[in-house]
C-alpha positions in Angstrom: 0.0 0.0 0.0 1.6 3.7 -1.3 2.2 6.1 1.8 -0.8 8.2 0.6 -3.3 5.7 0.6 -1.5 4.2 4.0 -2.9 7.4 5.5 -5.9 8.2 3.7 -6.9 4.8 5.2 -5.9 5.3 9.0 -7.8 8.9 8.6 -11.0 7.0 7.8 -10.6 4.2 9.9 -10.3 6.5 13.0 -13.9 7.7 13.0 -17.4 5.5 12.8 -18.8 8.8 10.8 -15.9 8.8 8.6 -16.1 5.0 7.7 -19.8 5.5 7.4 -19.2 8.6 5.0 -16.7 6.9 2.7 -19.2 3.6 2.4 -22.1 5.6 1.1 -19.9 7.4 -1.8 -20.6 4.1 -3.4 -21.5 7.0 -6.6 -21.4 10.5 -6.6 -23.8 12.0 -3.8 -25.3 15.3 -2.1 -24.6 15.8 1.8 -27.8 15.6 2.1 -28.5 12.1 0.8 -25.4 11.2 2.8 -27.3 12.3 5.7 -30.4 10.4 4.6 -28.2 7.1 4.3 -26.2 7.6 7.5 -28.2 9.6 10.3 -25.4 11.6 10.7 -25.6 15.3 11.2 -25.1 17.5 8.0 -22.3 19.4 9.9 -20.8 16.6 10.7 -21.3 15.5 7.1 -19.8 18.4 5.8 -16.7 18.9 8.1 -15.6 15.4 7.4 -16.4 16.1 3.3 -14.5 19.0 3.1 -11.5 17.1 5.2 -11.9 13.9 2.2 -11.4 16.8 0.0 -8.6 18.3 1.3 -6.7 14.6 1.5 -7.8 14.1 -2.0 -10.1 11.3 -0.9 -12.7 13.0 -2.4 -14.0 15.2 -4.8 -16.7 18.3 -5.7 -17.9 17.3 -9.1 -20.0 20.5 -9.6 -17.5 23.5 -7.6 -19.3 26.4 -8.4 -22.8 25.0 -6.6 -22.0 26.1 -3.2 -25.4 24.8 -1.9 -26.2 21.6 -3.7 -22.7 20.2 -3.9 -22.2 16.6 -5.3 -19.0 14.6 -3.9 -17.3 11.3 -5.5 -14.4 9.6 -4.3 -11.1 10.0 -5.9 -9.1 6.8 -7.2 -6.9 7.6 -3.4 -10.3 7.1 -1.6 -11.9 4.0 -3.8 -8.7 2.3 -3.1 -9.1 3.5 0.7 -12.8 1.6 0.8 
């Protein structure tokens, strides 16, 4: 396993919320429909979205939407799932 991936994958595993998260980008979703699959709270939600991003787990597909965002995971965070 490549160092990046090594630590994309102890960053998820760390957190219920975060596995949880990660498990339901199964395709390209809304927080909101994260929150709908999960029971987790949207600020919670987007803390942890917004951290994927930064680690390249994850992705925005649509940027300039700042309300209806729509996340994937990167190849780095498929191969962490």
């Amino acid at each position: 396993m490549r160092k990046e991936v090594k630590e994309g994958y102890i960053w998820v595993i760390s957190g219920k919320q975060r596995i949880a998260i990660t498990k339901a980008l199964n395709k390209p979703l809304t927080a909101s429909l994260i929150k709908k699959r999960t029971n987790i709270k949207i600020s919670n939600i987007s803390d942890i979205l917004r951290e994927m991003v930064r680690l390249k787990l994850a992705k925005v597909l649509n940027p300039k939407d700042k309300r209806n965002r729509v996340y994937s995971l990167t190849r780095k965070g498929e191969s962490v799932k």
